[in-house]
C-alpha positions as CSV (number, residue, x, y, z in Angstrom):
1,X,0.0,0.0,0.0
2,X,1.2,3.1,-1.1
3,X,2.5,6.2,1.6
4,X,-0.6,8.2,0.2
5,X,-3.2,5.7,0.4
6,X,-2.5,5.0,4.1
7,X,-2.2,8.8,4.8
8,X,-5.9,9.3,2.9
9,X,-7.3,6.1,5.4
10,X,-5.3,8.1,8.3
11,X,-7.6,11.3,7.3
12,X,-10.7,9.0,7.3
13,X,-9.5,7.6,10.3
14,X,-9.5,10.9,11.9
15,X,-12.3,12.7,10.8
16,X,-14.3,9.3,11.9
17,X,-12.8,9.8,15.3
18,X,-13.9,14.0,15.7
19,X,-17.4,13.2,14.5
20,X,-17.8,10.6,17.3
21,X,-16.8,13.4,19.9
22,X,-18.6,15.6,18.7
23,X,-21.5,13.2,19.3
24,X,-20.6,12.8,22.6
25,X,-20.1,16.2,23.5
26,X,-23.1,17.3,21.9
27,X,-25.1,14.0,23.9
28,X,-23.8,15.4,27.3
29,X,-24.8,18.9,26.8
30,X,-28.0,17.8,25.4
31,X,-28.1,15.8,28.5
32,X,-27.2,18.3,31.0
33,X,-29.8,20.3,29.7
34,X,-32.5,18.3,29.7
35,X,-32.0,18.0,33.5
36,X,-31.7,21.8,34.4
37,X,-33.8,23.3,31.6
38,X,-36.3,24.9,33.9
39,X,-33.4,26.1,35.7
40,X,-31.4,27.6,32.8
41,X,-34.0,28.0,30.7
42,X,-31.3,26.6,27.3
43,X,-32.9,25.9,24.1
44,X,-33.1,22.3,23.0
45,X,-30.2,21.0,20.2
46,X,-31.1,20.4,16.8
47,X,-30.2,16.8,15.1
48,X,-29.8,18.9,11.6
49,X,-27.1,21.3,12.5
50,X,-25.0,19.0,14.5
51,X,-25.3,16.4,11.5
52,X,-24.2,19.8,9.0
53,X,-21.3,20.8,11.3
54,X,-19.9,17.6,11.2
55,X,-20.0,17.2,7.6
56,X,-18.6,20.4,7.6
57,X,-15.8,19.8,9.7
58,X,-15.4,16.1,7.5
59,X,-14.9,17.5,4.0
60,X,-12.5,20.1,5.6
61,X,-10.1,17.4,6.7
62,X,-10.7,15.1,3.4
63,X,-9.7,17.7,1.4
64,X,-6.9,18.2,2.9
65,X,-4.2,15.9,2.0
66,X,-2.7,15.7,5.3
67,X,-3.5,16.2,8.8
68,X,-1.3,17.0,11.4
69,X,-2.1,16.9,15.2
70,X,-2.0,20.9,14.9
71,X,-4.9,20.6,12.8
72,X,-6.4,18.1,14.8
73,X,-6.2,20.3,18.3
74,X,-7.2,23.2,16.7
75,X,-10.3,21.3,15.3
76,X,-11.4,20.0,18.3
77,X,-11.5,23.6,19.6
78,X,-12.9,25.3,17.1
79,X,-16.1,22.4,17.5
80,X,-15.9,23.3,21.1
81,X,-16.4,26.5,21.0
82,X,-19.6,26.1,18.1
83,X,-21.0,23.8,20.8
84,X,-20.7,26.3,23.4
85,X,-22.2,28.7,21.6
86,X,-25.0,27.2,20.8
87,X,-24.2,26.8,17.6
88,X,-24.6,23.3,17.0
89,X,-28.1,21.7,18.4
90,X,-29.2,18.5,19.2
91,X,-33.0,17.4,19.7
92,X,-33.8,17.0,23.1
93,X,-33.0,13.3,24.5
94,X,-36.8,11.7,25.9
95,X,-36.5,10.1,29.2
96,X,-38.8,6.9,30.6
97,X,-40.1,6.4,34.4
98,X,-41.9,8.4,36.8
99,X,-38.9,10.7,37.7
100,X,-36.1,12.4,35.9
101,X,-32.5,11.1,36.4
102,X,-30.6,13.2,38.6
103,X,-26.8,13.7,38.4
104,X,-24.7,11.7,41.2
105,X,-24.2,14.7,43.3
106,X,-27.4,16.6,43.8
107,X,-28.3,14.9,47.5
108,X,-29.8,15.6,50.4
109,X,-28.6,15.3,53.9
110,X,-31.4,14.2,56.7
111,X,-30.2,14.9,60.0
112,X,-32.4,13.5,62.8
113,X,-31.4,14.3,66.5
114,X,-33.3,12.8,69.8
115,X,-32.5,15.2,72.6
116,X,-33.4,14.1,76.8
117,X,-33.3,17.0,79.0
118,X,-33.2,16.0,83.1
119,X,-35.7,18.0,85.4
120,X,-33.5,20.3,86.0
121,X,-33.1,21.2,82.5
122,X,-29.6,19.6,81.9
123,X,-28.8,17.3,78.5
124,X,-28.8,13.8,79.4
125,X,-25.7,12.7,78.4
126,X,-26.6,8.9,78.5
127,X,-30.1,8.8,76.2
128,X,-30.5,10.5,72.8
129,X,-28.5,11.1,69.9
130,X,-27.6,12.4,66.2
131,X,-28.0,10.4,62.8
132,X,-27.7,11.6,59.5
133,X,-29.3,10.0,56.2
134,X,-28.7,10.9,52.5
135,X,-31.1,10.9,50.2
136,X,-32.8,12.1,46.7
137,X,-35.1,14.8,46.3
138,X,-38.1,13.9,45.0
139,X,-38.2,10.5,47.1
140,X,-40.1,9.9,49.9
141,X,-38.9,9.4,53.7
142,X,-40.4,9.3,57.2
143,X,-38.5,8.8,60.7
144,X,-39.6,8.2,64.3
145,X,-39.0,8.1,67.8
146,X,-40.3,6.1,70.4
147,X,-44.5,6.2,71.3
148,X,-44.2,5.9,74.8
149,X,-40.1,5.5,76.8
150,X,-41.0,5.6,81.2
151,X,-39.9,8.5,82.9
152,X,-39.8,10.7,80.0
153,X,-42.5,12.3,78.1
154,X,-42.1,13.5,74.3
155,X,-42.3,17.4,74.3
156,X,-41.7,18.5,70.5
157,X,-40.9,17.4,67.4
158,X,-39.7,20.1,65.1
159,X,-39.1,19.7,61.3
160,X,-37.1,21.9,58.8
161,X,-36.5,21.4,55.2
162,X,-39.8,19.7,54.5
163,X,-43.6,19.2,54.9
164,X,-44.1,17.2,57.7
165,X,-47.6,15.3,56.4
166,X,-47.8,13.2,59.6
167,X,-50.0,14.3,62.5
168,X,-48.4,12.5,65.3
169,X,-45.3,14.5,67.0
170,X,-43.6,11.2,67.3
171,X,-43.6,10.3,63.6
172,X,-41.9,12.8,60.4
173,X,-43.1,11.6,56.9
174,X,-42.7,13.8,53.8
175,X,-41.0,14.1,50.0
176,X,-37.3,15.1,50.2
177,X,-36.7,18.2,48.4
178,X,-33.8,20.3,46.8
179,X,-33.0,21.5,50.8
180,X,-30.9,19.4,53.8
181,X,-33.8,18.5,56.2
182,X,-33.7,18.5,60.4
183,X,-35.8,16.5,61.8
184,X,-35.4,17.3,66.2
185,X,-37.6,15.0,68.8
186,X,-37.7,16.8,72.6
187,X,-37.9,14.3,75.6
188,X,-38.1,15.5,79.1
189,X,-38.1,14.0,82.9
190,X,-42.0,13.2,83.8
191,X,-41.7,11.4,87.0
192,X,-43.3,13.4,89.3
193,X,-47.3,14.9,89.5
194,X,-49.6,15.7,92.0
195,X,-51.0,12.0,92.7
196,X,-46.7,11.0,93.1
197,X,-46.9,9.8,89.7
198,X,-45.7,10.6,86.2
199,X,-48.9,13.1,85.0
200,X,-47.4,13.9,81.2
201,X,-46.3,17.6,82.3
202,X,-42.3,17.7,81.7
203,X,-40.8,17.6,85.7
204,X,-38.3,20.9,84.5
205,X,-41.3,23.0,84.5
206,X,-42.6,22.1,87.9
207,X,-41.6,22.1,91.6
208,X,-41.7,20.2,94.8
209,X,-43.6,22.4,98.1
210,X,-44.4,20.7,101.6
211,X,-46.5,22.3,104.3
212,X,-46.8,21.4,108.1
213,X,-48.8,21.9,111.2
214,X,-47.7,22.6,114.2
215,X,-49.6,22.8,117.5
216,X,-52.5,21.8,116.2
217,X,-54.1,19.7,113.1
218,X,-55.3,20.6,109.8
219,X,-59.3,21.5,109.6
220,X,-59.4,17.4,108.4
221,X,-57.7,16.4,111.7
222,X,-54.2,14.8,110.1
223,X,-51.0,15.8,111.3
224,X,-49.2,14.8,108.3
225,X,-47.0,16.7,106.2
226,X,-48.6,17.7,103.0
227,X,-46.6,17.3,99.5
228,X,-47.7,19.1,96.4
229,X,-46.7,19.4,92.8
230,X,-47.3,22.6,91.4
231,X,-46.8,23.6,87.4
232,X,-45.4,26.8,86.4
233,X,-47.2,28.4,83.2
234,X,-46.2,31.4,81.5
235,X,-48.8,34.3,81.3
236,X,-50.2,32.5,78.4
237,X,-50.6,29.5,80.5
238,X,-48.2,27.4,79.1
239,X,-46.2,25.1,81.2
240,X,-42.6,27.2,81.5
241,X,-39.8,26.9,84.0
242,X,-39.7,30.8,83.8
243,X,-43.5,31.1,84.9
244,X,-45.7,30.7,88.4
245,X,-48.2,28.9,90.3
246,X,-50.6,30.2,92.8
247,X,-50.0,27.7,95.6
248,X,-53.3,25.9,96.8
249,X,-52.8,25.6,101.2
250,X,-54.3,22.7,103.1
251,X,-57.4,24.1,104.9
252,X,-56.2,24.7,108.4
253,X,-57.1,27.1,111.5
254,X,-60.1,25.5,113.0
255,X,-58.4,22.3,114.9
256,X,-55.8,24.1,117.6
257,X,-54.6,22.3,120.2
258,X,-56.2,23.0,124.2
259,X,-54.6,26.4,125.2
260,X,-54.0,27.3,121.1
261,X,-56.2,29.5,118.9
262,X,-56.1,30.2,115.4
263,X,-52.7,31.2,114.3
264,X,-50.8,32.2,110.9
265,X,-47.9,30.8,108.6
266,X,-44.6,31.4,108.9
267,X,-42.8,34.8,107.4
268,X,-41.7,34.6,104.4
269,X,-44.9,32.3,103.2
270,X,-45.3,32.8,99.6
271,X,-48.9,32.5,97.7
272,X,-47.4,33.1,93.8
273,X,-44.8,30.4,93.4
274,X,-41.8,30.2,91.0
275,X,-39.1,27.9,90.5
276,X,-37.0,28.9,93.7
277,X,-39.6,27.8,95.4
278,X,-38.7,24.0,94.9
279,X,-38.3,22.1,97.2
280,X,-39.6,25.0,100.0
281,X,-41.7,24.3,103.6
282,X,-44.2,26.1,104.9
283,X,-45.0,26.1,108.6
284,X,-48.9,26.8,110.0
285,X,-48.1,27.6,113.8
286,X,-51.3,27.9,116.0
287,X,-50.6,30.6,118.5
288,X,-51.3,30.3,122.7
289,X,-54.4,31.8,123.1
290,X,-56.6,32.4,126.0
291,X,-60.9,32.0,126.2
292,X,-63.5,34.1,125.2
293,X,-67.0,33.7,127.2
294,X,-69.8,35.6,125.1
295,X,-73.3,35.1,127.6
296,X,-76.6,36.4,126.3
297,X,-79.1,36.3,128.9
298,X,-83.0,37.5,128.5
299,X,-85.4,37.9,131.3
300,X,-88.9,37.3,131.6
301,X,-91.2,40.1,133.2
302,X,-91.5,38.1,135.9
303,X,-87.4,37.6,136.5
304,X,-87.4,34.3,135.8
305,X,-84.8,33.3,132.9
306,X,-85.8,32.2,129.7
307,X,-85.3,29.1,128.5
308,X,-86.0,29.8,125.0
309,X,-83.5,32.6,124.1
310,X,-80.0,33.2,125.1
311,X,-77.2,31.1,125.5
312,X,-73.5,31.0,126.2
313,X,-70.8,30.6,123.5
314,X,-66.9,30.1,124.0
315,X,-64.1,31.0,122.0
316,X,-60.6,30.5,121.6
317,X,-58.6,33.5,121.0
318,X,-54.7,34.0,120.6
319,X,-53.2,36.5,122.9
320,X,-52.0,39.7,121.4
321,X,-54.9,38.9,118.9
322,X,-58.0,41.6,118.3
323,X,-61.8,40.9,119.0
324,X,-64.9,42.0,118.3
325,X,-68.2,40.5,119.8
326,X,-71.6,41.8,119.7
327,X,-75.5,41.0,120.5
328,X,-78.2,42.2,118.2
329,X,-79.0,45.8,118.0
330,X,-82.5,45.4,118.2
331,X,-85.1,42.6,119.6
332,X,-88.5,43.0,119.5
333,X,-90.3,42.6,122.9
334,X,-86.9,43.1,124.6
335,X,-84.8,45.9,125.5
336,X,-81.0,45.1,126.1
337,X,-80.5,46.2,129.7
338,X,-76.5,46.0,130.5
339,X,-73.1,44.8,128.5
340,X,-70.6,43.6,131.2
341,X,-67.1,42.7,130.0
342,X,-64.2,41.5,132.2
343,X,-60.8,40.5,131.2
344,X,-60.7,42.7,128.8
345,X,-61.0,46.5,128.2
346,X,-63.8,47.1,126.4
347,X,-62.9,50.0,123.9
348,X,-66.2,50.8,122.3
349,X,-68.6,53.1,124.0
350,X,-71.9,50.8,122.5
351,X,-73.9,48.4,125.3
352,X,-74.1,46.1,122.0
353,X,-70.3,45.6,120.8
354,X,-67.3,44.7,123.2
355,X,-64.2,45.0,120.6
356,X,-60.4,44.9,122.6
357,X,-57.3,43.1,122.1
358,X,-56.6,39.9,124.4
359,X,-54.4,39.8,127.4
360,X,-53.1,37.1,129.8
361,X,-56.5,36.7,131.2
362,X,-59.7,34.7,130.2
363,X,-62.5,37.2,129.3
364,X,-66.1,37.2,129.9
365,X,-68.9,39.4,128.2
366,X,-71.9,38.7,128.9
367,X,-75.7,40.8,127.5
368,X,-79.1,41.1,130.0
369,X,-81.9,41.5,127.7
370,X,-85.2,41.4,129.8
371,X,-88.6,41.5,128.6
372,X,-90.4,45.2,127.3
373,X,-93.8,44.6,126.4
374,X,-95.7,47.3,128.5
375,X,-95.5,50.9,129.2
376,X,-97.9,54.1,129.9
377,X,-99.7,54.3,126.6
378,X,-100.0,50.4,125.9
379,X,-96.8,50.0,124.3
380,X,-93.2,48.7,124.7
381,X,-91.6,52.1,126.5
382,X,-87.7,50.8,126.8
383,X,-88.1,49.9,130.2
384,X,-88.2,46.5,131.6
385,X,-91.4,45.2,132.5
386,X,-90.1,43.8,135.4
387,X,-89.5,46.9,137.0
388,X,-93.1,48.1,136.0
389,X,-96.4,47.1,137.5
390,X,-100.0,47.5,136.3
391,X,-102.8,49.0,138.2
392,X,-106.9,49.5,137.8
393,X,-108.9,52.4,139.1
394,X,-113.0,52.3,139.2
395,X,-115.4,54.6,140.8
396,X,-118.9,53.9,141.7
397,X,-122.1,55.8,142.2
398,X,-120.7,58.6,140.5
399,X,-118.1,59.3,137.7
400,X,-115.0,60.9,137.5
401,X,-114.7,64.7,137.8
402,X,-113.9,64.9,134.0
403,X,-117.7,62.6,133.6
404,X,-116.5,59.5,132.3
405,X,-116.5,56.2,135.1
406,X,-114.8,54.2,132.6
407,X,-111.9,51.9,134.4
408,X,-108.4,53.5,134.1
409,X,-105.3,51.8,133.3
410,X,-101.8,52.9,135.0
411,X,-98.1,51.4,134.5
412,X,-96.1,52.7,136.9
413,X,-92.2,52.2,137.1
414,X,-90.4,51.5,140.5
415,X,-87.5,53.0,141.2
416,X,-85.0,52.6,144.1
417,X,-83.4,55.6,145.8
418,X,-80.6,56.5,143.6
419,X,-84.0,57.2,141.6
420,X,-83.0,53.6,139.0
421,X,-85.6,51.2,137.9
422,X,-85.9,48.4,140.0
423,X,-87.7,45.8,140.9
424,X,-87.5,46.3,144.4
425,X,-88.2,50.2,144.6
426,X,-91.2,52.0,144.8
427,X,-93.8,54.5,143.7
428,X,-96.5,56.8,144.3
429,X,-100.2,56.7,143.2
430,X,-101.4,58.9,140.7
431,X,-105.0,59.1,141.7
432,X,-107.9,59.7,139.1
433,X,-109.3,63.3,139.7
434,X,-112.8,62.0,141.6
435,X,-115.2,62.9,144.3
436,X,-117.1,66.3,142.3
437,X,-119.7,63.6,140.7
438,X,-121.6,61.7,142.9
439,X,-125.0,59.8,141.7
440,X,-128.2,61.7,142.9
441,X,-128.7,60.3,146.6
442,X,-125.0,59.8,146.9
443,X,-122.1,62.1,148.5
444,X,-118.4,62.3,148.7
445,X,-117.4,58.7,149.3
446,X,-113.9,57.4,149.9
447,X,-110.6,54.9,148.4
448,X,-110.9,51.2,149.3
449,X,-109.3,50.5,152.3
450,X,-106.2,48.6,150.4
451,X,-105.0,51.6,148.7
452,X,-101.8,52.6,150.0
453,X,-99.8,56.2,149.9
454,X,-96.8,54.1,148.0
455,X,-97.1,51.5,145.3
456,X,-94.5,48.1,145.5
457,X,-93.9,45.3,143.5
458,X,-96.6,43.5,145.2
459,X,-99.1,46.1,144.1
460,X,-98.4,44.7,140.7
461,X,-102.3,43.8,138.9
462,X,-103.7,45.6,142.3
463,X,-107.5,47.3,141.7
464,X,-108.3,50.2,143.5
465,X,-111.8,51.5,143.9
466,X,-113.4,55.0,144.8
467,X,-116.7,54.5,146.1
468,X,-119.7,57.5,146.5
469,X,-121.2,57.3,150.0
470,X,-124.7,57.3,150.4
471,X,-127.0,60.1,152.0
472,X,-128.9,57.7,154.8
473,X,-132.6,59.2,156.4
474,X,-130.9,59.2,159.5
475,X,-129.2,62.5,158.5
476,X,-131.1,65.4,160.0
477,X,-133.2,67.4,157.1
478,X,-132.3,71.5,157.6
479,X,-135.6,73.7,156.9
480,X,-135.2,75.8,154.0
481,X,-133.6,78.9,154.4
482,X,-134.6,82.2,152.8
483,X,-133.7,83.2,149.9
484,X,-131.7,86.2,151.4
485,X,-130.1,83.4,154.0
486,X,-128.9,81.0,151.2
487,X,-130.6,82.3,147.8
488,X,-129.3,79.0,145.8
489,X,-130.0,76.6,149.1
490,X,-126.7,75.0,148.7
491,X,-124.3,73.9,151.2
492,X,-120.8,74.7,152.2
493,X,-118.2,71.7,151.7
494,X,-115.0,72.0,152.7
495,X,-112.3,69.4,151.7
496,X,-109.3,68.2,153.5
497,X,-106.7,65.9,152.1
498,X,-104.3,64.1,154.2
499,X,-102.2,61.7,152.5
500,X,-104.1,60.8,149.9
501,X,-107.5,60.4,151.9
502,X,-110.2,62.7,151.9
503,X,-112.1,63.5,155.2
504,X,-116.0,65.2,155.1
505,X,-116.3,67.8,157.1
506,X,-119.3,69.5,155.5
507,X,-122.4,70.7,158.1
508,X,-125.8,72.3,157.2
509,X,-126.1,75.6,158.0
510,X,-129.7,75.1,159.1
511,X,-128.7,72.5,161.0
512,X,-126.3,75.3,163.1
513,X,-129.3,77.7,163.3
514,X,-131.7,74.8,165.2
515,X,-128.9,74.1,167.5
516,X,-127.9,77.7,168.2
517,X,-132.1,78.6,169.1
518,X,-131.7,75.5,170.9
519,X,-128.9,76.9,173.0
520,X,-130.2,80.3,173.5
521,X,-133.8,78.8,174.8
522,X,-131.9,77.0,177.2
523,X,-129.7,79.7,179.0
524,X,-133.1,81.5,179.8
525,X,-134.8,79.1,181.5
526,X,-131.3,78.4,183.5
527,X,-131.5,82.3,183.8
528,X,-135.2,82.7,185.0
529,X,-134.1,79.6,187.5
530,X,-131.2,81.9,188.9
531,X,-133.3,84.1,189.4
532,X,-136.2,82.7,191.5
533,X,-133.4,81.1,193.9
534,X,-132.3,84.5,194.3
535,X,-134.8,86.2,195.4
């Protein structure tokens, strides 16, 4: 074979050799592009003018009747450089399956870290941990942590870098995207609550508090030290370990022990809790205390006691403590006589309140109320009926001097000498105005012979009568005088009243004049007898 027959088959050789890479630089661009052409937005290559250029670039090297490597470099950048220009094109290459391929190195990291925080919001360095996936956007992947682990309780689960389409904070599903994804689960410490047990609030956002009793019992009767959990929310009412709790106090106060009365809690107690408060005791202390002795007494008219009303209370009060006691203001058909108070100094001025502070000594107060039905015009008058008694006053055969003869009603009130009411003191009668209004036939009469100057207690209900005496025939009849004597024929009556009783001393003057004739007929016949004897 001739030196230029195997130099034309080297040409061919050649030129066979360029148009295969061209090919295959055109099939990897045309590639390339297919994958990122929403990206880039390149136009697709054309079969025709990568099948032109190549033709092209073939007759340039047959013609030529030798080719030197020069030629061949600068050939190979000169196609290059068409390609990169765009201006050779291929038709775009068609891809089967449900996805597009994806180049080796466009992956995803998935990073999924389990974090376990003590209760006192330290890492647990002994549970959780980190692990990292890779995988292929547009694939689909889901991750989880445990449902249920004892002594912790699953706080959060926070996802980044994709859609978490899973309800359930426990579980992550989802389809891996173009970004690296976190995936982060948030166990706590649960072991404490307010029954002692685990209650599914995270132990870092709540706190330990005791309380205890002393001298005394709580208002249930236990002495025992009472534990309680409380949980700290923020002012959105979210459990926080940067929020506070209103603490909730046993009931206590009502059960001291003898010699105690109701007391207080320690200094320092606290009622809005936060998390320094873990772990705190608070101390009810009942405080030595002395008695209180409240009597309320009510008397009967009579002065007996009654039986229905009233009564005596006693209470336990601590020393250095305040009181304040009182009866009713007011008590229909009674009238509060006397407020005694001893042990104490009574610093209001009202016979209804005793208010003072308590001393070393027991204290009494004790309220007389006493019955108040009666009085002078029928009615309750704010005097005690017991120092009060009820009297009647008749008349008969005549009225009293104002006409009427109805009977007459009197309360009177005893009073002893420093001029008090009392049941032993005494009174005098008011006497109806009588004695002007006799009954035709009748005269001035006279009181019943029980009526006495003073009225006692034993007078109480007592009647008293004024009776008009009556004119008997025995009473000697004057003549009648002339009208220049006694023009209206009436008599003279004089009246004398000596402690209370009236006395008649009343005569006829007709019946002077009879007795003075009388008198005078008398010394003359004694004077005419004198006379005789003389001579």
């Amino acid at each position: 074979m001739s030196n230029k027959r195997v130099n034309k088959m080297l040409k061919i050789g050649s030129c066979l050799g360029l148009i295969a890479a061209i090919f295959s630089v055109a099939a990897l661009s045309g590639m390339n592009v297919a994958v990122h052409a929403e990206e880039n937005e390149v136009e697709p290559v054309k079969q025709e003018n990568l099948d032109e250029t190549a033709i092209e670039a073939t007759k340039d090297i047959l013609n030529s009747d030798s080719v030197s490597t020069e030629d061949i470099n600068e050939f190979e950048q000169s196609l290059t450089e068409k390609v990169q220009n765009k201006e050779i094109q291929k038709e775009p290459i068609q891809f089967s399956g449900s996805s597009e391929p994806v180049v080796e190195d466009n992956k995803v990291t998935v990073t999924v870290v389990t974090e376990f925080y003590n209760r006192d919001g330290s890492l647990n360095t002994e549970s959780g941990g980190i692990s990292t996936y890779t995988r292929t956007p547009g694939t689909s992947f889901n991750v989880s942590t445990a449902i249920y682990k004892r002594g912790w309780i699953l706080e959060s689960e926070t996802v980044t870098g994709m859609v978490d389409t899973n309800p359930n904070n426990y579980k992550a599903e989802g389809i891996i995207g173009n970004d690296d994804i976190m995936i982060k689960y948030v166990w706590r410490e649960d072991n404490i609550g307010p029954d002692g047990q685990a209650d599914k609030i995270p132990d870092q956002y709540q706190i330990k508090v005791s309380y205890d009793v002393v001298n005394g019992t709580w208002n249930d009767g236990t002495t025992n030290t009472v534990n309680k959990v409380y949980t700290l929310t923020d002012s959105e009412g979210n459990p926080s370990d940067q929020g506070t709790a209103r603490a909730q106090l046993p009931s206590v106060g009502n059960k001291p022990n003898e010699g105690f009365a109701r007391g207080s809690w320690q200094s320092g107690m606290k009622y809005t809790l936060t998390k320094e408060d873990d772990g705190s005791n608070f101390v009810y202390t009942y405080a030595p205390a002395k008695n209180v002795t409240v009597i309320t007494e009510f008397y009967n008219r009579d002065g007996s006691l009654s039986t229905v009303k009233g009564g005596t209370s006693t209470y336990t009060r601590a020393i250095g403590s305040t009181i304040d006691f009182g009866t009713a203001t007011y008590n229909r058909g009674w009238i509060l006589e006397s407020e005694t108070v001893t042990g104490m100094v009574d610093t209001n001025p009202n016979n209804y309140r005793a208010q003072g502070t308590v001393g070393n000594e027991d204290i009494t107060i004790k309220y007389v109320w006493r019955e108040d039905n009666i009085g002078p015009d029928g009615q309750a008058d704010k005097i005690p009926d017991q120092y009060q008694i009820e009297v009647t006053y008749d008349v008969v055969n005549g009225t009293w001097n104002d006409g009427t003869n109805d009977t007459i009603y009197k309360v009177y009130t005893l009073f002893d000498e420093n001029g008090d009411p009392s049941q032993d003191g005494t009174v005098k009668h008011e006497l109806p105005e009588v004695g002007n209004a006799p009954l035709e036939g009748y005269t001035i009469g006279e009181w019943s012979s029980n009526i006495e100057y003073e009225l006692t207690h034993k007078d109480d209900e007592a009647h008293f009568t004024y009776t008009y005496s009556v004119i008997s025939d025995t009473d000697v009849k004057p003549s009648k005088p002339s009208d220049t004597e006694n023009p209206k024929n009436e008599s003279t009556v004089k009246e004398t009243k000596t402690e209370n009783k009236v006395v008649n001393t009343a005569y006829s003057t007709n019946v002077l004049s009879v007795l003075g004739l009388f008198m005078l007929s008398l010394a003359g016949i004694l004077f005419g007898v004198v006379k005789k004897y003389l001579k």
